[in-house]
Backbone as CSV, one residue per row, in Angstrom:
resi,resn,N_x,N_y,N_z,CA_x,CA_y,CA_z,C_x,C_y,C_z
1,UNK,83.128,132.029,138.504,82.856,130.717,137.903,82.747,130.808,136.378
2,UNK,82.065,132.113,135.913,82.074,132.173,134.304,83.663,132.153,133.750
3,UNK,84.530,132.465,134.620,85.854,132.600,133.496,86.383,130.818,133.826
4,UNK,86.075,130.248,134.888,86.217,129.056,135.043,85.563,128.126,133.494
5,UNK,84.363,128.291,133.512,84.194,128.043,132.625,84.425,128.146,130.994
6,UNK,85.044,129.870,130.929,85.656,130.165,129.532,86.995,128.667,129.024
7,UNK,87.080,128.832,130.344,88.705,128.086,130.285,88.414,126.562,129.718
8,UNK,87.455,125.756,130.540,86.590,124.462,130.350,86.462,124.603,128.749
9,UNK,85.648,125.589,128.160,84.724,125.858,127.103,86.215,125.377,126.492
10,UNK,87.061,126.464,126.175,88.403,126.707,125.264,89.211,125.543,125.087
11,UNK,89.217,124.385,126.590,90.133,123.253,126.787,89.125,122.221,125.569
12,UNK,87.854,122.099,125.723,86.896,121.469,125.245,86.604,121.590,123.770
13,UNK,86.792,122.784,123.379,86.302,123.389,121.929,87.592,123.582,120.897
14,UNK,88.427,123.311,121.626,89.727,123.923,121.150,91.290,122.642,121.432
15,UNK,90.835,121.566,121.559,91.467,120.902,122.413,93.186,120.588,121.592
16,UNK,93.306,120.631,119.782,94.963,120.919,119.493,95.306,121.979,120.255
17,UNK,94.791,122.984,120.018,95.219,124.191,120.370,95.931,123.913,121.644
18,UNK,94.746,123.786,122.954,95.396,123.378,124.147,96.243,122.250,124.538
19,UNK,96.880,121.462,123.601,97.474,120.354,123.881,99.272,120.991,124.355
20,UNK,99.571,121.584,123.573,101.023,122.247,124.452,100.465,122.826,125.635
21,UNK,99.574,123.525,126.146,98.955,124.187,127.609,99.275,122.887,128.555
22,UNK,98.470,121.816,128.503,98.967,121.106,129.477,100.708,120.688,129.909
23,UNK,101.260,120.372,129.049,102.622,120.146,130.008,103.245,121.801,130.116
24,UNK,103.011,122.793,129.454,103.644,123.881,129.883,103.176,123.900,131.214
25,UNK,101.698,123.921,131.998,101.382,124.473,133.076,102.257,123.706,134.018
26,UNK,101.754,122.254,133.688,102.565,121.266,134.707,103.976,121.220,134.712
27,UNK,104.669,122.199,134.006,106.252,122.234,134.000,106.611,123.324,134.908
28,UNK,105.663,124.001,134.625,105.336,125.361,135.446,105.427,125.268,136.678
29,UNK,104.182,124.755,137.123,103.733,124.542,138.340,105.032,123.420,139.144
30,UNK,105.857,122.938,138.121,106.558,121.926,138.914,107.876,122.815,139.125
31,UNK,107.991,123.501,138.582,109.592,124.487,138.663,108.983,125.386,139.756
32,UNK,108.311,125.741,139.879,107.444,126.720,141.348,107.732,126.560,142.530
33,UNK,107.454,125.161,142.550,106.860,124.057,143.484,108.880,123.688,144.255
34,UNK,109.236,123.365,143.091,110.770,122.950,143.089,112.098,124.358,144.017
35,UNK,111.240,125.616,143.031,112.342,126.558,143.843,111.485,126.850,144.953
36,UNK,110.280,127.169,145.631,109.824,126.751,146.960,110.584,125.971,148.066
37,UNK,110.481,124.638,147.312,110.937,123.548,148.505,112.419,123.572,148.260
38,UNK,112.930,123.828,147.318,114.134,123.292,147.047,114.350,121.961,146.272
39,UNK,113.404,120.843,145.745,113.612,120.131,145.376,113.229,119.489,144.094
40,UNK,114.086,119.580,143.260,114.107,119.622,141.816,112.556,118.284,141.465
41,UNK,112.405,117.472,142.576,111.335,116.365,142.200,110.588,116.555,141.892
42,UNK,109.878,117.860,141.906,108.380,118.682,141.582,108.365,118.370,139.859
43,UNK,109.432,118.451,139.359,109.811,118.595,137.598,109.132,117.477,137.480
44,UNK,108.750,116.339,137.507,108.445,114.903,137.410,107.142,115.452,136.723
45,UNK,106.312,116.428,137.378,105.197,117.105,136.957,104.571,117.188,135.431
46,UNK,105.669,117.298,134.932,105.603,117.521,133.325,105.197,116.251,133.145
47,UNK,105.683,115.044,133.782,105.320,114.001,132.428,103.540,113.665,132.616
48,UNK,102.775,113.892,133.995,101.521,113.889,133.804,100.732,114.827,132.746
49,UNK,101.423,116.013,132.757,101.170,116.969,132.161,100.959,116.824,130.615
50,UNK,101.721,115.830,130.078,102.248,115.595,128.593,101.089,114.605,128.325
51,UNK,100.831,113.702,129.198,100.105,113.095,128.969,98.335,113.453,129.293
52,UNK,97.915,114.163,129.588,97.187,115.201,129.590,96.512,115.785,128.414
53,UNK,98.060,116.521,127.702,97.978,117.034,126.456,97.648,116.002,125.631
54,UNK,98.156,114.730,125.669,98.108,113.709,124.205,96.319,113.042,124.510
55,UNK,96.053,113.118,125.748,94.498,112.536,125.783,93.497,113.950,125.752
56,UNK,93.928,115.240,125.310,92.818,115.950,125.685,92.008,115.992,124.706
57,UNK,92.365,115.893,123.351,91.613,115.486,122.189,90.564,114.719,122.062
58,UNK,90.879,113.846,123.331,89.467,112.559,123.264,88.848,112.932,124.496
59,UNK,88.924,113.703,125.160,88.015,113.946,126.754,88.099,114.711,127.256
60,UNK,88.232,116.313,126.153,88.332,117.365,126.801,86.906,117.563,126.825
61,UNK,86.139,117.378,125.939,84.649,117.617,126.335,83.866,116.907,127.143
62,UNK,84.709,115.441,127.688,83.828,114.672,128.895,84.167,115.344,130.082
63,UNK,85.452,115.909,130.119,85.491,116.435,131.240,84.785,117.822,131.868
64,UNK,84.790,119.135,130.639,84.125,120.334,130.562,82.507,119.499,130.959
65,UNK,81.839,118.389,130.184,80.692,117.707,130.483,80.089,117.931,132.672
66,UNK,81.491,116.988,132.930,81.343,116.946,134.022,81.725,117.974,135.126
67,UNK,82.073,118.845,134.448,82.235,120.372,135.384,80.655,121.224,135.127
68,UNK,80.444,121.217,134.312,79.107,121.882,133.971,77.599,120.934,134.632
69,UNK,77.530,119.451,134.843,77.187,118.899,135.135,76.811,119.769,137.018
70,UNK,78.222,119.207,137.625,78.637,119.219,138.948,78.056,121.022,139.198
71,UNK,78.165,122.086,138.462,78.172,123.449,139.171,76.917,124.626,138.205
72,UNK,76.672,123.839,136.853,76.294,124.440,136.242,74.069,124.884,136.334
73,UNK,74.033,125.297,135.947,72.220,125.885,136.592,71.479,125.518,134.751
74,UNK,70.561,124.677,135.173,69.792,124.200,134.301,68.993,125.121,133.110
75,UNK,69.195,124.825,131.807,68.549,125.644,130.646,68.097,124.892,129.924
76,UNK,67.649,125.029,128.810,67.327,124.347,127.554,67.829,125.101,125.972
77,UNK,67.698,124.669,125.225,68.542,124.862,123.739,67.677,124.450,122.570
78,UNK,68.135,124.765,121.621,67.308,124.305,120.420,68.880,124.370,119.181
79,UNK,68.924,123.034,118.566,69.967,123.700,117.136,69.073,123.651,116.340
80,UNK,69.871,125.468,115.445,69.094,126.226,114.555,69.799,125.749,113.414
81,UNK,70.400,124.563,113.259,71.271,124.357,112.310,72.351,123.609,112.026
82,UNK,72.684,122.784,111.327,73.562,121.398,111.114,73.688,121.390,109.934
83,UNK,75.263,121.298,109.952,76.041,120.883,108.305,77.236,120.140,108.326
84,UNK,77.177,118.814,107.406,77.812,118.200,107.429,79.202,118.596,106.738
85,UNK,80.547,118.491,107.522,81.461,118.906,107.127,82.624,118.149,106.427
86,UNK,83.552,118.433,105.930,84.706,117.591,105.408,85.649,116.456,105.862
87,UNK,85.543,116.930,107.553,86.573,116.501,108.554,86.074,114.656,108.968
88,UNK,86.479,113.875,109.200,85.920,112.647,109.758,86.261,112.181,110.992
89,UNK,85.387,111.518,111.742,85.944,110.721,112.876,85.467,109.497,113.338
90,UNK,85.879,108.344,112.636,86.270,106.729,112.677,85.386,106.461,111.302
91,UNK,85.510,107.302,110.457,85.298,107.611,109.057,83.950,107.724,108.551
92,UNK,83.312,108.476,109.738,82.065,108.914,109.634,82.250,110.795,109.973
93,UNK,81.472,111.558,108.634,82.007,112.856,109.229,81.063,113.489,109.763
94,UNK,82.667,114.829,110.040,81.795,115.299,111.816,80.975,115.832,111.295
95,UNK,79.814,116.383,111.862,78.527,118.024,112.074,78.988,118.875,113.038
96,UNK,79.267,119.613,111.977,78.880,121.152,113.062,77.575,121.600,113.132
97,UNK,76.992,122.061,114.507,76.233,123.131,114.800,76.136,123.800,115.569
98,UNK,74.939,124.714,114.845,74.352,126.228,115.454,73.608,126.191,116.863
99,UNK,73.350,126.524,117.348,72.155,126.505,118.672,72.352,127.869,119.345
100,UNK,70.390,127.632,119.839,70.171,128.689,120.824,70.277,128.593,122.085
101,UNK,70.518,129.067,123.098,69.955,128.576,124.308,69.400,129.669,125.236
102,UNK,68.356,129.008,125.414,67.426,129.746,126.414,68.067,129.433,127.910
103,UNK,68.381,130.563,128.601,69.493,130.553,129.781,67.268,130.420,130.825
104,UNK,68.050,130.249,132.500,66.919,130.294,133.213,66.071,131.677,133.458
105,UNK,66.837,132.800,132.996,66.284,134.415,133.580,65.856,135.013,132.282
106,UNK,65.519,133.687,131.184,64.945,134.138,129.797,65.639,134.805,128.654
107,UNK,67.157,134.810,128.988,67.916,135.207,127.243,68.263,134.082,126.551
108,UNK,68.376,134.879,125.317,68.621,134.157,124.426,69.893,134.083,124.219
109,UNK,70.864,132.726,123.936,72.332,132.847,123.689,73.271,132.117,122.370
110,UNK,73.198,132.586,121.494,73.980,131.576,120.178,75.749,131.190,120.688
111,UNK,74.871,129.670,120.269,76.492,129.343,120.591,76.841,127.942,119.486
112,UNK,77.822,127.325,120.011,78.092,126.336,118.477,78.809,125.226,119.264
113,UNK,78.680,124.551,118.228,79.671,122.892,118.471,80.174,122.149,117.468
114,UNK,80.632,120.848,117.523,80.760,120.257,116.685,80.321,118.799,116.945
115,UNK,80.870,117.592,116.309,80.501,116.219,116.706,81.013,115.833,117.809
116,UNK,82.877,116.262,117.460,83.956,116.510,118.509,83.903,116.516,119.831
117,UNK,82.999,117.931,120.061,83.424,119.306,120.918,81.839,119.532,122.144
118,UNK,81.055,118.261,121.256,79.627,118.418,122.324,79.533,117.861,123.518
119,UNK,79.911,118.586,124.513,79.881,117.971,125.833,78.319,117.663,126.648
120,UNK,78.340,116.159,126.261,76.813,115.031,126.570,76.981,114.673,128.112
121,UNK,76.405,115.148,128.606,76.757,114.098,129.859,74.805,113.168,130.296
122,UNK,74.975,111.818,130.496,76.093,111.433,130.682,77.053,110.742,129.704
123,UNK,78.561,110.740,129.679,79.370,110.597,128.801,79.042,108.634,128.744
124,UNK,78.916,108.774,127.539,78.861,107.314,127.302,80.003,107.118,125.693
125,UNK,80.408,105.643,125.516,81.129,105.682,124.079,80.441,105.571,122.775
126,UNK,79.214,106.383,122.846,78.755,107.102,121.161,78.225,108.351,121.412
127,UNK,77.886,109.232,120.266,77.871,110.665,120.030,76.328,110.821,119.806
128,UNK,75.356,111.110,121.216,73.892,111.230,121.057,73.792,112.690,120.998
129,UNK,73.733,113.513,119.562,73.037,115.091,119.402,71.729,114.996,119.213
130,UNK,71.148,115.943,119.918,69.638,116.154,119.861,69.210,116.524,118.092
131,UNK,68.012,116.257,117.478,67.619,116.461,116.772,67.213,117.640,116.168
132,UNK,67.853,118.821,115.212,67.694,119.730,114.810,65.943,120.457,114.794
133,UNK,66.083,121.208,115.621,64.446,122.098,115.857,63.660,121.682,116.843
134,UNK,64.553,120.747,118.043,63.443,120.161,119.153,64.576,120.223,120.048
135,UNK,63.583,121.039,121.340,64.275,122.008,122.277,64.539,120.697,122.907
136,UNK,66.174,120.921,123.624,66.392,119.761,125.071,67.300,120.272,126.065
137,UNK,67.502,119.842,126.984,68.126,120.464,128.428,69.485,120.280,128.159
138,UNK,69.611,121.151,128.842,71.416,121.649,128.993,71.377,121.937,130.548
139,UNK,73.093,122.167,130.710,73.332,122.872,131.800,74.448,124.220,131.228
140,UNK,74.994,125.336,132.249,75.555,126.346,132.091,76.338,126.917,132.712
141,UNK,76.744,127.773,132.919,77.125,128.611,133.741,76.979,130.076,133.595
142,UNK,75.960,130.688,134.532,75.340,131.752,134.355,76.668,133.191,133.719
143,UNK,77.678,132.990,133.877,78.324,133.978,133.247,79.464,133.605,132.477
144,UNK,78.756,131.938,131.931,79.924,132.108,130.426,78.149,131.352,129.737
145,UNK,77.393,131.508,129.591,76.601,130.417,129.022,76.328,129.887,127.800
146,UNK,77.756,130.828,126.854,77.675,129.476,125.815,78.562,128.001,125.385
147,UNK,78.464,128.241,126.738,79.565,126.496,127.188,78.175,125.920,127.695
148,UNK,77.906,124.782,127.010,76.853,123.923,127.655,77.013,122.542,127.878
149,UNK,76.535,121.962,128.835,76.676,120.764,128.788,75.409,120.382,128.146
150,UNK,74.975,118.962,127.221,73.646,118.537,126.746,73.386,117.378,127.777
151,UNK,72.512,117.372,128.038,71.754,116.536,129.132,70.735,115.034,128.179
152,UNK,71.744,114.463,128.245,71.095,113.497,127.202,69.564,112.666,128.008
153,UNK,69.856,112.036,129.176,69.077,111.276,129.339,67.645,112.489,130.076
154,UNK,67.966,113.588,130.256,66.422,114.407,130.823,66.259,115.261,129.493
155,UNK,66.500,114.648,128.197,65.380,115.569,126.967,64.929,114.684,126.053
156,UNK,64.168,115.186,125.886,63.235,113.935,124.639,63.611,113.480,124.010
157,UNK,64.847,113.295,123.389,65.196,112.169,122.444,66.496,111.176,123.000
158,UNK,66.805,111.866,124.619,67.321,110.934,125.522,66.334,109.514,125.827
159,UNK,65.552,110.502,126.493,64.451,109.278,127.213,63.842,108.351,125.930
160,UNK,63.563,109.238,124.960,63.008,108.242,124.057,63.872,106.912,123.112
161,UNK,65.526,107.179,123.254,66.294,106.095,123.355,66.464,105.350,124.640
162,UNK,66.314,106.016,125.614,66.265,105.134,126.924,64.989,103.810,126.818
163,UNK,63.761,104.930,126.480,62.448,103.781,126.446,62.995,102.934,125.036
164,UNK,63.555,102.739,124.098,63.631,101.745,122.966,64.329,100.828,123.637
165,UNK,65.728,101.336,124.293,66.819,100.330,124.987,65.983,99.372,125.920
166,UNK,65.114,99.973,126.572,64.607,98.986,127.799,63.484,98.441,127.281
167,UNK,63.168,98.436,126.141,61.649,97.908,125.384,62.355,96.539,125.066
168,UNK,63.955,96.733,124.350,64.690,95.381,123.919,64.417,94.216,124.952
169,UNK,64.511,94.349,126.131,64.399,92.792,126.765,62.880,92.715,126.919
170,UNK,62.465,93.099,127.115,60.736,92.642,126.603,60.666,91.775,125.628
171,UNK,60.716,92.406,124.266,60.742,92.282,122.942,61.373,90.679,122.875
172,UNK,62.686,90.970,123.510,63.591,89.471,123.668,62.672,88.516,123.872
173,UNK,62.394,88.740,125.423,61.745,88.038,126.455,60.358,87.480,125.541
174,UNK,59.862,87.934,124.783,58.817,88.050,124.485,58.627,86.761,122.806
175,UNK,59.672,87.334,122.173,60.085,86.425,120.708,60.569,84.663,121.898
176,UNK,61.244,84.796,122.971,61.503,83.675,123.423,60.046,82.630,123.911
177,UNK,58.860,83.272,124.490,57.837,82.691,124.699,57.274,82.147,123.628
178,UNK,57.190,83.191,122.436,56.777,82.587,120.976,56.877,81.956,120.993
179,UNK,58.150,81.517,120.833,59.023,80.376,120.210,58.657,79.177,121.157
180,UNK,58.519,78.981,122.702,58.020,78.113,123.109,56.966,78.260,124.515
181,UNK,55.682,78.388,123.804,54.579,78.881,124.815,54.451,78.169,126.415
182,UNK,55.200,77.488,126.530,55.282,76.519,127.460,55.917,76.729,128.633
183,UNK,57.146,77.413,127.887,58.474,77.102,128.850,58.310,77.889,129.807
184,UNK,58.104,77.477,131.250,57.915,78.295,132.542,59.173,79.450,132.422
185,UNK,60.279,79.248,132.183,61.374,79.676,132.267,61.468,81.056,131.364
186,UNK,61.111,81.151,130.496,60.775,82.174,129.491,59.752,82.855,129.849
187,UNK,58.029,82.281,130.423,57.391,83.342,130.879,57.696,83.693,132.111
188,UNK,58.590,83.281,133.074,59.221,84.492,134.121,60.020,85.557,133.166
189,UNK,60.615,85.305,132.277,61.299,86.096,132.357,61.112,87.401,131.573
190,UNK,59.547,87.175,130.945,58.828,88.341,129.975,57.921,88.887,131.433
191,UNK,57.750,88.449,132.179,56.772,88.994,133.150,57.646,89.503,133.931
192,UNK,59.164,89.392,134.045,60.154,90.312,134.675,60.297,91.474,134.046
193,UNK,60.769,91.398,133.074,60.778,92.047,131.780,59.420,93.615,131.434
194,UNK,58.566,92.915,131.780,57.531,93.518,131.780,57.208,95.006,133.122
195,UNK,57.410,94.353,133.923,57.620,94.532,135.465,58.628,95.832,135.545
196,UNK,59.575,95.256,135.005,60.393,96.407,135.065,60.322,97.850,134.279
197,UNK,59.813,97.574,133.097,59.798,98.299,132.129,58.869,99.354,132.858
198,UNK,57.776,98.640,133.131,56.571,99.886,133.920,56.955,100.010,134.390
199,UNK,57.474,99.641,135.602,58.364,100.808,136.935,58.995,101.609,136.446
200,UNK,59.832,101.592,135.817,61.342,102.566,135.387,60.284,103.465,133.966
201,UNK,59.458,103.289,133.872,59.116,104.356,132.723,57.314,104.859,132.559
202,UNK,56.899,104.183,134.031,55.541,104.872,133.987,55.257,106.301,134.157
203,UNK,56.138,107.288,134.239,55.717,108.548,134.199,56.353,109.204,132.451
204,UNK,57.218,108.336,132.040,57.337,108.967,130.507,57.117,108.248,129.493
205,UNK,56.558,107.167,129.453,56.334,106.365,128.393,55.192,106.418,127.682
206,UNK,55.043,105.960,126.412,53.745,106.150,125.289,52.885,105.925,126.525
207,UNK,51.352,106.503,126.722,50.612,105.620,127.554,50.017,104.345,126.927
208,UNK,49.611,104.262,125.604,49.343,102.804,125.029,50.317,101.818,125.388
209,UNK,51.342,102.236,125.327,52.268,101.208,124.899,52.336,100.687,126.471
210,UNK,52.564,101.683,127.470,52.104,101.662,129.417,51.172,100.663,129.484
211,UNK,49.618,100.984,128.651,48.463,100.284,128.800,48.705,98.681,127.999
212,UNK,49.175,98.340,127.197,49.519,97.405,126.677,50.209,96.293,127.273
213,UNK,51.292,96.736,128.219,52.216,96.233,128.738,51.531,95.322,130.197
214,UNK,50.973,96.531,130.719,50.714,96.183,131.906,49.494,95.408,131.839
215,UNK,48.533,94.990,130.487,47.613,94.576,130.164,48.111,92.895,129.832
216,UNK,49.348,92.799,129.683,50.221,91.750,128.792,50.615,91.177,130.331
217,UNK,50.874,91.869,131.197,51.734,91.781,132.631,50.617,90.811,133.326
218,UNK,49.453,91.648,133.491,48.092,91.031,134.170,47.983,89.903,133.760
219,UNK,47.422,89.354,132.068,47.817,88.076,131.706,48.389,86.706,132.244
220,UNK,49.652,87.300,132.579,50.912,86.121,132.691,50.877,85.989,134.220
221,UNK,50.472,87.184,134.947,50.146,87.142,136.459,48.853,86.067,137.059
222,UNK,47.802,85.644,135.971,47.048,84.489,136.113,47.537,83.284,136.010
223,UNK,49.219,82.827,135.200,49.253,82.068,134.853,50.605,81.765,135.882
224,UNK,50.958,80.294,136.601,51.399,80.262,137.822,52.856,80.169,137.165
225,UNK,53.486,80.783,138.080,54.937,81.140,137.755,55.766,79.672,137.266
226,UNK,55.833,78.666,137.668,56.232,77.217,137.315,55.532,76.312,137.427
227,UNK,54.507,76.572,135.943,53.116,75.967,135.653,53.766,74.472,134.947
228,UNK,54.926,74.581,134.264,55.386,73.621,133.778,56.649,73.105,132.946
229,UNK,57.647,72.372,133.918,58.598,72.373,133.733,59.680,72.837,131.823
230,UNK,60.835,73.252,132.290,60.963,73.698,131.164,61.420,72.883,129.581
């Protein structure tokens, strides 16, 4: 599985490089396939192949993401280091960095990335790197382990964008009652709002902010759900 992974790492970290690899293999594999059966149709192979190569630039690291995800054994990391480089991408430029990672049987492993090349899972369309000097979870593979996947939503500055994202409809919910203390319709929907937030985040959330909420929740729970029309 570690050379499985060299390969992932190289497709991911390296992805011009590997962009002729894909239709060579699939030309390959289709001329194989062709003098086997006898039938030249296998060649068709190449054109998935080509196209392969022209998208690996943008999802060679979602995919390495989701192989490491699916097989890889849980660690944690720390970057020892970030510098902003020359190169840009949608005219913001990239960072490279350094990192350690602490594998599960206690070594230590330097390995590197870029803005590019950091395989986040889960893959979403923006670029969440952990914050330079604060350890967060990865995954691996015990015999390549400096291919990592970053585990955005189980390390602390996952969850702690998770808790801001889900604080927003509160917050919403909440500027809408302001605005009209009345409207039955608005306090359902901060006391939904509310409701949810504690469920989905009572074991990691500020506890004030826990105690606050559910203090705000109790409140609106005295007051009858369609006390008066909207």
């Amino acid at each position: 599985m570690g050379a499985i992974s060299a390969v992932f790492y190289f497709l991911g970290h390296h992805p011009i490089l590997a962009m002729p690899l894909y239709p060579l293999i699939a030309f390959s594999i289709g001329a194989l396939l062709a003098r086997v059966t006898r039938r030249s149709g296998w060649m068709v192979l190449g054109i998935p192949g080509f196209i392969m190569g022209v998208l690996s630039p943008f999802f060679g690291s979602a995919v390495n993401a989701l192989f490491l995800n699916v097989v890889g054994t849980p660690g944690t990391a720390v970057i020892v280091h970030s510098e902003e480089t020359s190169s840009t991408l949608n005219d913001n430029n990239i960072w490279y960095y350094e990192a350690v990672v602490r594998t599960a049987d206690g070594r230590d492993v330097e390995t590197s990335f870029d803005t590019m090349t950091a395989a986040l899972y889960p893959w979403r369309n923006e670029i969440l790197i952990p914050p330079e000097g604060e350890r967060f979870a990865v995954k691996y593979v015990p015999g390549f382990p400096r291919n990592i996947a970053i585990m955005v939503d189980q390390s602390p500055y996952g969850r702690r964008r998770l808790i801001a994202r889900d604080r927003e409809p509160v917050e919403t919910a909440s500027a809408k009652l302001d605005a009209a203390p009345d409207n039955a319709k608005f306090r359902d929907e901060l006391r939904q709002a509310l409701a949810d937030f504690v469920v989905r985040h009572a074991e990691d959330a500020d506890p004030a902010l826990l105690a606050d909420y559910r203090a705000r929740l109790a409140a609106l729970e005295t007051v009858p759900a369609h006390g008066q029309p909207d």
